[in-house]
N, C-alpha and C positions, 0 to 999 in steps of 0.2 A: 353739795360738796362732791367734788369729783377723785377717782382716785385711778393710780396707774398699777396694769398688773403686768409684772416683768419675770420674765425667762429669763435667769440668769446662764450665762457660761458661755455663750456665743459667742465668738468672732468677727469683729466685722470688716469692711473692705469698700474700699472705693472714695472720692471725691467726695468734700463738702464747704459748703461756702459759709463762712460767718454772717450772720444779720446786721447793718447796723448798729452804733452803739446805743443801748440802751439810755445811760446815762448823760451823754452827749444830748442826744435828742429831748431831754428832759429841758435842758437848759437852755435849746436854739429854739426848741418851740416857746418856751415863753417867750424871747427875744421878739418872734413878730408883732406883741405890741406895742415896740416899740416906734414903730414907723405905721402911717395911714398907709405907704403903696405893698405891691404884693410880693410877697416872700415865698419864694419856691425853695424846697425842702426835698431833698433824693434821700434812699436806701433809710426812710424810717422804718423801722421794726414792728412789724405786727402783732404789737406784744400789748397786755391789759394795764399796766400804767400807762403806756403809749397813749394806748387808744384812748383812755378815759381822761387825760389830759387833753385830747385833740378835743373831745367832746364837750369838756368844761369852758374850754375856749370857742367855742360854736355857741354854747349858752351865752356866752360874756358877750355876741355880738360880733365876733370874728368871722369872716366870710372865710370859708372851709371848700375844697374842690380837689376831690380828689383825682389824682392826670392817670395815675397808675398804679400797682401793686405794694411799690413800696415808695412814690412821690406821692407829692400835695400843695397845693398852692395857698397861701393864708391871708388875705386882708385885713388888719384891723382899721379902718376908716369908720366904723360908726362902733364904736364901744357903748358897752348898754352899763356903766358904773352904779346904775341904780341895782342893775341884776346881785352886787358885791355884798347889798344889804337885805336878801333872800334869805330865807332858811335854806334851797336849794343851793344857793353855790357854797355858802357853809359845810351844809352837809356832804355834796358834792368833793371840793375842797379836804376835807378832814380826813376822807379815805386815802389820798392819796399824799405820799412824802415831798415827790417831785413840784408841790403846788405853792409850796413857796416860795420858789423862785417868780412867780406871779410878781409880787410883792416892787422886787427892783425896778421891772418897764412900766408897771402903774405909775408909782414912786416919781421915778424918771420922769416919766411922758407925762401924766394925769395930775400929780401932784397928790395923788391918796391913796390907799391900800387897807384894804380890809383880810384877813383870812380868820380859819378857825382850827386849831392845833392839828396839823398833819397827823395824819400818820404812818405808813410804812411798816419794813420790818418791825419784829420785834426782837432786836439785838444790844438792849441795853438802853441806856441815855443818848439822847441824841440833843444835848440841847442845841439852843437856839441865838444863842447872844452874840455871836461874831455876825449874825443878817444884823439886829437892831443896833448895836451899835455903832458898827459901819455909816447906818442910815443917819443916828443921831448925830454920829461926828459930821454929816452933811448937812446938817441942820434941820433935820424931820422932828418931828415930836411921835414918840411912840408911847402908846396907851396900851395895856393888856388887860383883860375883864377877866380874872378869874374864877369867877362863878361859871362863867360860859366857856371861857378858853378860848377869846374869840382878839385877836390880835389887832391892831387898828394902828395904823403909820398916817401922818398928815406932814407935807411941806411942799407949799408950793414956790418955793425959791431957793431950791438946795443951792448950797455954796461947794467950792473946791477945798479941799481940802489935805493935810497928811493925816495918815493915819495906819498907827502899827496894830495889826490882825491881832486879837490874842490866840488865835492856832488859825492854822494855812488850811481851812475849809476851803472845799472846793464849791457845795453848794455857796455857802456865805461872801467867795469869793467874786461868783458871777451874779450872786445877786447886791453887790454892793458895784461891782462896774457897770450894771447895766440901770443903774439909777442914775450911778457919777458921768455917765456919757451926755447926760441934760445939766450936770452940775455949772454953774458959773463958773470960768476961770480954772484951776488946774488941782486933781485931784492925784495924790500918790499913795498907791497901796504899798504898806512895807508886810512881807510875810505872807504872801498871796499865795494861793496856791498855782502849781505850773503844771497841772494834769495836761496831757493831748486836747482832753476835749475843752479846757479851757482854753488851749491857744486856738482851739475853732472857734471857739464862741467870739474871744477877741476879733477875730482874724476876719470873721463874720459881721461883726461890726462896724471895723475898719471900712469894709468893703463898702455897707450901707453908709459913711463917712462920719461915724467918729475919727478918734485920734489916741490914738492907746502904740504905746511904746513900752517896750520892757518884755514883751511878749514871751513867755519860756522861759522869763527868771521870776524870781521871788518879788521883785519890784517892779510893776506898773504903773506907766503915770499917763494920767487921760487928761486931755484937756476938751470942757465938755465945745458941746454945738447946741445950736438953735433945732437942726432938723435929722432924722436920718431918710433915706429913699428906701429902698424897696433891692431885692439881690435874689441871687439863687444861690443853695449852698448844699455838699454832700457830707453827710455823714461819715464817721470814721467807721473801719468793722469794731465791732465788740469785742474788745481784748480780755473781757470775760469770759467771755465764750471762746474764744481761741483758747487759750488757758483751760477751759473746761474737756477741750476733744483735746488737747493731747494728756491729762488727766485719763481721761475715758479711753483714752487708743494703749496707754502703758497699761493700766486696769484689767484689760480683756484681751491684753496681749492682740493686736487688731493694726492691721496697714493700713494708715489713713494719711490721707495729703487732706490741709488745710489749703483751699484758696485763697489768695487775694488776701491775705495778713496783716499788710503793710508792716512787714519787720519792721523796719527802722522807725517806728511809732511803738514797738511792744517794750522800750526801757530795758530791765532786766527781767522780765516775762520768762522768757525763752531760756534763760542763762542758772533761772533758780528752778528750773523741771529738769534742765540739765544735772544740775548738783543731785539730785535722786536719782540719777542715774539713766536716762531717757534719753536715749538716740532721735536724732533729730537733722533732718537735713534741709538746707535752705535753698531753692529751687527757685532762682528770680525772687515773686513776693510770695512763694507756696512754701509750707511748710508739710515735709513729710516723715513722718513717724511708721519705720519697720515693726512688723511685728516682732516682737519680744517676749522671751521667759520669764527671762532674767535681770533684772536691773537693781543696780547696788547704792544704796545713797552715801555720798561723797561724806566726809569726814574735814575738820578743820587742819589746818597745816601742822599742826601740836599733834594734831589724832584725837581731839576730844570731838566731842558727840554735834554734828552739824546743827544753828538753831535758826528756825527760817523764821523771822519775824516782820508782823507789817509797819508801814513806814510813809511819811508823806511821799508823793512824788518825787524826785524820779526813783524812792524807795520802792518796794514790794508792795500793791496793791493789797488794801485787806481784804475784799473781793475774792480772789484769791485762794485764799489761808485753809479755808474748809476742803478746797478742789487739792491743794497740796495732802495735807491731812490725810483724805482718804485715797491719793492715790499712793502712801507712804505704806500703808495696809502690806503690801504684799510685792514690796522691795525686800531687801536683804541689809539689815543696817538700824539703826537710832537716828531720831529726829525729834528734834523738841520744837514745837510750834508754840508762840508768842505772840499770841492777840494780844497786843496794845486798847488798842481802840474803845472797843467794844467787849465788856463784861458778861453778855450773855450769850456769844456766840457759839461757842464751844461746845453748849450741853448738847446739840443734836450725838457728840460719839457715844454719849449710851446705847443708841441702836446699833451702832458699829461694834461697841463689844457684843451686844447679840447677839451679833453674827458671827464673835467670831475673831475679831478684830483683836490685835493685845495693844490696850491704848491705856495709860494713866494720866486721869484728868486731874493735873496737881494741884490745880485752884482756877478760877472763872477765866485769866486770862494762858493758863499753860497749860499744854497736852504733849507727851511723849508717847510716841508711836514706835513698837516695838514691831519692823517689818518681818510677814510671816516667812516669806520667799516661795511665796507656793508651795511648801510642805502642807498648809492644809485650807481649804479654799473655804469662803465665808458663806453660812448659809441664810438660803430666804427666809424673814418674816414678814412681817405686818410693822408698818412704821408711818408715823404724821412728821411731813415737811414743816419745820417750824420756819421757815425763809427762804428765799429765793437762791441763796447759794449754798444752804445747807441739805436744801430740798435737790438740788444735782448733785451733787455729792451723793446723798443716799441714791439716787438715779445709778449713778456709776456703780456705787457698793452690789447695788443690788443686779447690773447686767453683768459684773465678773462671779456673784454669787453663783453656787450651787443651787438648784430648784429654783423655785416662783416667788416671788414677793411681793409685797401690794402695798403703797407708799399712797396715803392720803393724803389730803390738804394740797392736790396740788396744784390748787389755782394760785398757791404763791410759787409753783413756778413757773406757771404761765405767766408769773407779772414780769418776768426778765428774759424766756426763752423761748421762741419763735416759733411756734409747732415741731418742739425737740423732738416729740414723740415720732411723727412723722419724719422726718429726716434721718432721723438714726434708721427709723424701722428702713430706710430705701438703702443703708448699709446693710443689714442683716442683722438686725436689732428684731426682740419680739418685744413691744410693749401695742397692749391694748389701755384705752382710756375707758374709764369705767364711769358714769354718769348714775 
């Protein structure tokens, strides 16, 4: 286990670039098997679900070549479906959340699908029934072994079909289009999700020649094909990670210009850091954040107390919510944050009151953040990152803190941030990684 130990109080300055999106790449790298030709991939993220997905699909028999830093080229022309029935890709498999999307382009292209219960965060329930019932309305048979937890989809002649989502998943959504792209005849998703990175994955599709319409609304309709070819495709930036540096630039009072953005892809991103009171100027596709004291969070039109809640697409990312959260710390104002989603996300601000923080956690999905306005700065301790977005969030707590702090577990946020450590440190960050 590795752990970071950070100087808090610093200032930082200067240019930085967003990673590719995490979550994007999650769901265009399963996509290459869906086609035998090769699938060129830019600006993937050097991140450990990344990677261990790359690597799971190099097990499966996918030819892998890497061109450069952040490209890769993929083949699947000789899939090894017997590798499915391993204990190692199981195993493999179960670490990682992103690996279900496996499931759709086997599905699709193979006609079978094995996995064994993902895992991922650990932020509550995540179930799983809008992937298999998608599948069955196409006519798959899914089987689950509970003893082992080991998932099993068979159909080799999915049919087109309608079919209303019961919640607008975004995993569940790409992994039900990218089965229905082999479907016979014409399949309509009603209640889909319309993230960015789902209109790439579409849109990626498209290109390899499916036929998917509806692109950016709630409704999709594919009508399947015989074959797809082979494309190149880029990645979005990580609107997580955008979201996270101007978090970290209000935090530590710090001049930072984000690169390369693509505002017009961040929704209302931009617009609800603004509501906290967060200077922001938009520079072509750069995003630059003055340094600041002082920043006030905005109030509703009545004058009751602002409440930033997550929300499907084009809603408030719940991604997000934690990065809001803590950089509410030390505004001047009330904000009541409202996890929907996810029941256990919230408990990370225990270590924020530690420090220091006036936060009441009113029940698993509500926290009110009482901002301190810099009358008294939070100080360092010792704290375990229980998630990838909770784990920057302490990251940030702990670089506006007073003294040192040492934040363990954080190979869960290496599974979504790109050597952060490194990057800040070339702003004027002190974090060393501790092994």
């Amino acid at each position: 286990m590795s752990s970071f130990r950070v100087k808090g109080g610093l200032k930082l300055k200067g240019e930085i670039t967003p990673q590719g999106a995490k979550n994007e790449a999650l769901q265009i790298l399963c996509a290459v098997l869906l086609t035998p030709e090769k699938v060129t991939i830019h600006k993937i993220p050097n991140i450990r679900d990344v990677n261990m997905l790359i690597e799971l699909l190099s097990d499966m028999g996918v030819k892998v070549e890497r061109l450069g830093p952040e490209s890769y080229a993929f083949q699947a022309d000789n899939v090894n479906l017997k590798y499915l029935d391993t204990e190692d890709f199981l195993k493999k498999a179960s670490s990682l959340r992103g690996s279900v999307m496996l499931l759709g382009p086997l599905l699709g292209r193979f006609g079978t699908g094995r996995l064994s219960k993902p895992g991922g965060d650990k932020i509550g329930r995540r179930r799983m029934d809008t992937h298999f019932l998608g599948f069955q309305k196409l006519g798959a048979q899914f089987n689950y072994d509970k003893n082992n937890e080991i998932y099993h989809i068979d159909g080799k002649n999915l049919k087109g079909t309608y079919m209303l989502l019961d919640e607008a998943s975004v995993t569940g959504t790409a992994n039900i289009v990218m089965a229905a792209v082999y479907a016979e005849g014409k399949t309509t998703l009603y209640n889909a999700a319309c993230e960015p990175y789902l209109q790439q994955l579409c849109d990626m599709l498209n290109r390899m020649g499916a036929k998917i319409t509806g692109i950016g609304s709630n409704m999709l309709h594919i009508e399947g094909v015989k074959n797809l070819k082979g494309t190149v495709h880029t990645l979005l930036p990580d609107m997580i990670e955008i979201g996270s540096f101007i978090g970290l630039a209000a935090m530590t009072q710090s001049e930072i210009t984000i690169k390369d953005a693509q505002i017009h892809r961040l929704g209302i991103i931009p617009d609800t850091f603004k509501r906290l009171g967060i200077e922001m100027e938009f520079r072509g596709d750069d995003i630059f954040i003055p340094a600041k004291k002082h920043f006030e969070i905005d109030t509703f039109i009545d004058g009751s107390i602002l409440t930033v809640a997550d929300a499907i697409w084009p809603g408030f990312t719940p991604d997000l919510l934690s990065i809001i959260l803590v950089t509410a710390i030390q505004a001047k104002g009330t904000v009541l944050i409202h996890q929907k989603m996810f029941e256990s996300r919230l408990f990370f601000v225990d270590k924020l009151i530690d420090m220091g923080a006036q936060i009441i956690l009113c029940d698993p999905h509500r926290a009110t953040v009482i901002g301190l306005d810099r009358k008294y700065p939070l100080r360092g301790i010792r704290m375990t990152s229980p998630d990838i977005r909770a784990g920057v969030a302490l990251l940030i707590a702990a670089m506006s803190a007073e003294g040192t702090s040492i934040i363990d577990n954080i190979e869960q946020i290496d599974r979504g941030y790109q050597h952060i450590d490194q990057r800040l440190n070339a702003l004027g960050a002190d974090i060393v990684r501790i092994d």
